[in-house]
N, CA and C atoms as an extended XYZ file, in Angstrom:
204
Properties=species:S:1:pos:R:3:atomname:S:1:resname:S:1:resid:I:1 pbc="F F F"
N         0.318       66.517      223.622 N   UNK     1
C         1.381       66.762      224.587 CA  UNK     1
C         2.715       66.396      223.961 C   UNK     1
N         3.582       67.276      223.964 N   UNK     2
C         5.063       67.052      223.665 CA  UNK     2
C         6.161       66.761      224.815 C   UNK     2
N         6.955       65.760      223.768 N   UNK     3
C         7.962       65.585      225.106 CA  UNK     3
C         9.093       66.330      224.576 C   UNK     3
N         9.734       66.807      225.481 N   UNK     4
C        11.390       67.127      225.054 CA  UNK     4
C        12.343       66.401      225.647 C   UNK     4
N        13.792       66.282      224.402 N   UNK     5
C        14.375       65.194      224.792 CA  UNK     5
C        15.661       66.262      224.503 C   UNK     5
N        16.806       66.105      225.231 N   UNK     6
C        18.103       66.899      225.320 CA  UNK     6
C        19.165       66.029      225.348 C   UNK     6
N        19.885       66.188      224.096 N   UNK     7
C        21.143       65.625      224.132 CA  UNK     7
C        22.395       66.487      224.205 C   UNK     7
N        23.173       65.981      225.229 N   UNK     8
C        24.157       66.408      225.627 CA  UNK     8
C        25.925       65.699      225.344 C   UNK     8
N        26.543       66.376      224.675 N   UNK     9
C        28.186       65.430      224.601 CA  UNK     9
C        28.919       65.783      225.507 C   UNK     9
N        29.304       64.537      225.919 N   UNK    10
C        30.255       64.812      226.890 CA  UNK    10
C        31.534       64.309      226.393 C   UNK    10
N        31.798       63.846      225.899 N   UNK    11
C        33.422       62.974      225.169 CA  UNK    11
C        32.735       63.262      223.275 C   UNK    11
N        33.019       63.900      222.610 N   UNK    12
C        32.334       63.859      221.293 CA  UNK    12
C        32.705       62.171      220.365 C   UNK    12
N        31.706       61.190      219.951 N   UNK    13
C        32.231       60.452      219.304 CA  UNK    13
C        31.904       59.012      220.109 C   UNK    13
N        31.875       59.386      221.907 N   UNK    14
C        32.014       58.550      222.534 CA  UNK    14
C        30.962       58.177      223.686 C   UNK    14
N        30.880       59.534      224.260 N   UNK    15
C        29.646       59.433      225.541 CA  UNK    15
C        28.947       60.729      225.470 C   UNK    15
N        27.969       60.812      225.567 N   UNK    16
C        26.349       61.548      225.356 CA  UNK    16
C        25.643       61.269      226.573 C   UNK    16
N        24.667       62.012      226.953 N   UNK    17
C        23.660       62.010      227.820 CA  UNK    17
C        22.176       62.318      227.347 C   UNK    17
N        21.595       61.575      227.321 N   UNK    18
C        19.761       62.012      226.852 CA  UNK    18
C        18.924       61.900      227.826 C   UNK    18
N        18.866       62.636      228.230 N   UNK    19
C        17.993       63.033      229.108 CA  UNK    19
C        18.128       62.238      230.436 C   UNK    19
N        19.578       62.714      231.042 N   UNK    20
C        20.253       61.674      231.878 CA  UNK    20
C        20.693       60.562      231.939 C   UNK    20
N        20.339       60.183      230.474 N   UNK    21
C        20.656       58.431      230.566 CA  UNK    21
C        21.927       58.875      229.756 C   UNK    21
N        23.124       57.959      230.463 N   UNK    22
C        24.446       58.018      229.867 CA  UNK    22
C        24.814       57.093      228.388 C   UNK    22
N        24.466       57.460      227.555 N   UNK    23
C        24.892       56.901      226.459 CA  UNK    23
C        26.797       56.530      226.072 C   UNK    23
N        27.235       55.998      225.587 N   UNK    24
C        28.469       55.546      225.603 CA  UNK    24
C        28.781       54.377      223.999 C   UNK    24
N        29.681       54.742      223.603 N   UNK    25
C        30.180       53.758      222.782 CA  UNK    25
C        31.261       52.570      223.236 C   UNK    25
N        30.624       51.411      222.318 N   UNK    26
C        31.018       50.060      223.160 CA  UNK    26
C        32.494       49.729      222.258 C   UNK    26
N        32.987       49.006      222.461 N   UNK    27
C        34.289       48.651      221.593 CA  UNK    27
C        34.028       48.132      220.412 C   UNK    27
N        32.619       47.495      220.067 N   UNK    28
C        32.234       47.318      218.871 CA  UNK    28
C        31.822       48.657      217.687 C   UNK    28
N        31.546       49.749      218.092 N   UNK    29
C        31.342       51.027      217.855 CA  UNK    29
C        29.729       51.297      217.894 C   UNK    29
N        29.021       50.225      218.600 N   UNK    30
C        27.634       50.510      218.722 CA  UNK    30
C        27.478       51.524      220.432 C   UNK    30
N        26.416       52.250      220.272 N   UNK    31
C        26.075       53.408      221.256 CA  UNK    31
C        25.047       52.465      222.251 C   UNK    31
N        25.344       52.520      223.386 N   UNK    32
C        24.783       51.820      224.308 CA  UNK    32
C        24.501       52.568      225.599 C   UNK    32
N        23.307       52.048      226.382 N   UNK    33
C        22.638       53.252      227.339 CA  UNK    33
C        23.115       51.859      228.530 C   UNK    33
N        23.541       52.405      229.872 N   UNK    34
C        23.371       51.069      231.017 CA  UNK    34
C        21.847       51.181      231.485 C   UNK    34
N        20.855       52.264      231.344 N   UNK    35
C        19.631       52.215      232.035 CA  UNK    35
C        18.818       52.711      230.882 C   UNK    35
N        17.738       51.772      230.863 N   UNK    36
C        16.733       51.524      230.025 CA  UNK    36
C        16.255       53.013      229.270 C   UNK    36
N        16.393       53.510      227.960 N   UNK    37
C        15.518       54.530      227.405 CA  UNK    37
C        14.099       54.515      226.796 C   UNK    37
N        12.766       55.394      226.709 N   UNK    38
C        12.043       55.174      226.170 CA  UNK    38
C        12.513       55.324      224.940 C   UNK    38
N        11.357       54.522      224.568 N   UNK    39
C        11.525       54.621      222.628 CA  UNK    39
C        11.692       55.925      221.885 C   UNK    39
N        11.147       56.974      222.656 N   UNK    40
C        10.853       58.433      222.155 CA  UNK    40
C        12.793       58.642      222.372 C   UNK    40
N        13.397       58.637      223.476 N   UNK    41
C        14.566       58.631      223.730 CA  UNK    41
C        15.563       58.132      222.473 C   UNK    41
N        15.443       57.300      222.209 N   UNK    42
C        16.131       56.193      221.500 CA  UNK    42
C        16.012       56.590      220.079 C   UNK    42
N        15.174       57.007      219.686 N   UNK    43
C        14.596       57.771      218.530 CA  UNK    43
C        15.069       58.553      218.348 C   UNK    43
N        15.261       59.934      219.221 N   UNK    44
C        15.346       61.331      219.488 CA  UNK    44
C        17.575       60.997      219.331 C   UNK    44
N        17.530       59.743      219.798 N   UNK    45
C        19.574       59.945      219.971 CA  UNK    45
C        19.615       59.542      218.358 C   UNK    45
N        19.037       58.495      217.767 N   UNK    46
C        19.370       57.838      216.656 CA  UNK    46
C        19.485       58.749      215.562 C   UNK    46
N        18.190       59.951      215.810 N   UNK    47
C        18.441       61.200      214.789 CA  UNK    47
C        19.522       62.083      215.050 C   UNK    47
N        19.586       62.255      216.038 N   UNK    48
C        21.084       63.176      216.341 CA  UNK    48
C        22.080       62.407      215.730 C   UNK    48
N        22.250       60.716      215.938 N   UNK    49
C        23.241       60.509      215.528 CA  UNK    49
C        24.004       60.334      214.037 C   UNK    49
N        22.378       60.320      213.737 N   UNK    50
C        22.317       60.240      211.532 CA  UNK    50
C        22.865       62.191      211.839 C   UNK    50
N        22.280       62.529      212.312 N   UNK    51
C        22.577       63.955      211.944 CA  UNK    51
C        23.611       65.125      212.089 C   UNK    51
N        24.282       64.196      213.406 N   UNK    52
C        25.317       64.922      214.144 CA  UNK    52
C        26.533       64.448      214.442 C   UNK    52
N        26.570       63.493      214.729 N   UNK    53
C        27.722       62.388      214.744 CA  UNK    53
C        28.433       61.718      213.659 C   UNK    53
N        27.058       61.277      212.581 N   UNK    54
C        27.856       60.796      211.232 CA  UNK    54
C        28.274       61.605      210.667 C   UNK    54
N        27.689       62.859      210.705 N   UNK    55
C        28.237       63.900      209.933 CA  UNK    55
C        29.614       64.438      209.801 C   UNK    55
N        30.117       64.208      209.110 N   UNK    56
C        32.047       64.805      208.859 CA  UNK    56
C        31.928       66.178      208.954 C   UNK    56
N        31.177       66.906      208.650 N   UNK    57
C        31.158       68.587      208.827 CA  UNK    57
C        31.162       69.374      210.015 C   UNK    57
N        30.721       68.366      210.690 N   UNK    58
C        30.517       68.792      212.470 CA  UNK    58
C        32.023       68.421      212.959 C   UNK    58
N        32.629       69.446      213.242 N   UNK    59
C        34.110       69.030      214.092 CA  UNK    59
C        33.706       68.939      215.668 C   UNK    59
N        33.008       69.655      216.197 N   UNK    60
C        32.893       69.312      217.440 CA  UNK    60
C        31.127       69.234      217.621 C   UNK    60
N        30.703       68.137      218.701 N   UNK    61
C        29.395       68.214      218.858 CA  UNK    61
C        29.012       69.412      220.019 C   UNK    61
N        27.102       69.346      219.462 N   UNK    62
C        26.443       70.758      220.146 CA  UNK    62
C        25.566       69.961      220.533 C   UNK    62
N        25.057       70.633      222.274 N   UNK    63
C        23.873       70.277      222.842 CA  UNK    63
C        22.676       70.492      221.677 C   UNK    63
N        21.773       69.514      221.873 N   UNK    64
C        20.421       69.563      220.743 CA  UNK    64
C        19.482       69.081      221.637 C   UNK    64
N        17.842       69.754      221.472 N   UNK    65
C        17.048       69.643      221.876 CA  UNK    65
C        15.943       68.599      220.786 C   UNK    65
N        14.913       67.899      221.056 N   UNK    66
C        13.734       67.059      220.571 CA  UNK    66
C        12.830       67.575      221.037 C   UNK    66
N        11.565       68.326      220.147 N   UNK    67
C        10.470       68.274      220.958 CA  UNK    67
C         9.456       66.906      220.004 C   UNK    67
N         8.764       66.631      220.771 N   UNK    68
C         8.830       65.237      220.228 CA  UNK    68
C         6.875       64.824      220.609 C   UNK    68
């Protein structure tokens, strides 16, 4: 069984949504959820964020899907 996980930008750089849970950057520059994610979740943002966020080539972020 696969899960799918959907990340969404809403502020690029700053606030994201995975799979409803509001992700957000803190003033320290770490990405922080207020309501608990599964691990599959947490996983699924951390690769987007090696992949999509650190990335300098990406000027603006794109919805991305996990099947997982």
């Amino acid at each position: 069984m696969s899960q799918e996980i959907t990340i969404i930008p809403h502020e690029d750089n700053q606030q994201y949504s995975v799979n409803g849970h509001v992700v957000y950057k803190d003033s320290n520059g770490n990405y922080i959820s207020k309501t608990p994610m599964s691990p599959t979740e947490s996983k699924a943002f951390f690769e987007y964020k090696k992949q999509v966020i650190d990335n300098q080539r990406f000027k603006t972020h794109t919805k991305a899907t996990y099947k997982i």
